[in-house]
C-alpha positions in Angstrom: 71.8 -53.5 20.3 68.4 -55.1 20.5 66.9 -51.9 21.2 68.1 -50.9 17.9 66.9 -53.7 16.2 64.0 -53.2 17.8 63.6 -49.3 16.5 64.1 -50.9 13.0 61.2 -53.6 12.9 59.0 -50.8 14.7 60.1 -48.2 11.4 59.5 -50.8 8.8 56.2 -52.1 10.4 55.2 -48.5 10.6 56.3 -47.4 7.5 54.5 -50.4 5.7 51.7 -49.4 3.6 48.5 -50.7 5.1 46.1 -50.3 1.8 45.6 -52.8 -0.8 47.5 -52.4 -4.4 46.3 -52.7 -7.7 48.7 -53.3 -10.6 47.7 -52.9 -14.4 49.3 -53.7 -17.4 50.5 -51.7 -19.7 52.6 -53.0 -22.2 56.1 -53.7 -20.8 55.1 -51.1 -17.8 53.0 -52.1 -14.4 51.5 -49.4 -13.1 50.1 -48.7 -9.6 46.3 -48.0 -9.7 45.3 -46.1 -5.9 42.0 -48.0 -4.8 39.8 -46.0 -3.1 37.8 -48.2 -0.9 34.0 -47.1 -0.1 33.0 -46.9 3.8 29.7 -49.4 2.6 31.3 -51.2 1.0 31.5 -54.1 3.3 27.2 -53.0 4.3 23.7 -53.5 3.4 21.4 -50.5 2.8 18.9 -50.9 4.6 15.2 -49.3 3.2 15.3 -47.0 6.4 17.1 -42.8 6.7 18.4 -40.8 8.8 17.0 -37.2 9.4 20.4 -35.3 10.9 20.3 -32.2 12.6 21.3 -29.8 10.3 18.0 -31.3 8.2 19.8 -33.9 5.6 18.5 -36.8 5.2 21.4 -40.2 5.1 20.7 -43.6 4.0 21.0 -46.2 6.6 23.7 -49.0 6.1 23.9 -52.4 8.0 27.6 -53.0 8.7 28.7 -57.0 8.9 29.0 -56.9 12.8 25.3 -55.6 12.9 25.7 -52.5 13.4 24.0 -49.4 11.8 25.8 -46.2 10.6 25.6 -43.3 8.0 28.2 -42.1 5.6 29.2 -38.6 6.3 31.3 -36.3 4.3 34.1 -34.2 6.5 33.6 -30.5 6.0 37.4 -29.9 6.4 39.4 -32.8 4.0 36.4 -33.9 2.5 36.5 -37.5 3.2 34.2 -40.1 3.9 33.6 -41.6 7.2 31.2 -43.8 9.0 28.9 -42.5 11.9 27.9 -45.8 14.0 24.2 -45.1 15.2 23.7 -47.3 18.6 20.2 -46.2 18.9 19.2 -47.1 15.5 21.4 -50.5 15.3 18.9 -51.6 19.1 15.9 -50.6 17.4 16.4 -52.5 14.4 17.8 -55.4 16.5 14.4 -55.7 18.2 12.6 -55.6 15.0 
């Protein structure tokens, strides 16, 4: 019996959703908006880039722990995604 309740709490912790909501108003009817949350959006730019291998050129963001990354686009689903740079983020710690 508890490892069935335990199976439970494990499905609904799982099965939780782990993004914030937004609700608007309309009329009589709330409506879920889906928030799409930008990877720097918790960063600073800095005034320094990035020269990749494949020749493009990223803007450099500080994150709040300190450490520097670029914003990269996935070639298969498309989405964004951070690229921590612990090279760059010593550098501009000795600066």
């Amino acid at each position: 019996m508890k490892k069935l309740l335990v199976m439970v709490a494990l499905i609904f912790m799982v099965g939780a959703p782990l993004k914030a909501q937004s609700v608007k108003r309309e009329g009589k009817v709330f409506v879920e908006q889906e928030t799409k949350q930008n990877p720097a959006s918790n960063a600073r730019k800095t005034e320094y880039t990035f020269k990749a291998k494949d020749g493009k050129v990223y803007p450099i963001y500080v994150s709040k722990n300190g450490k520097a990354f670029i914003i990269r686009v996935s070639k298969k689903s498309g989405k964004e995604y951070r690229q921590y740079l612990p090279e760059v983020t010593e550098q501009l710690n000795k600066k």
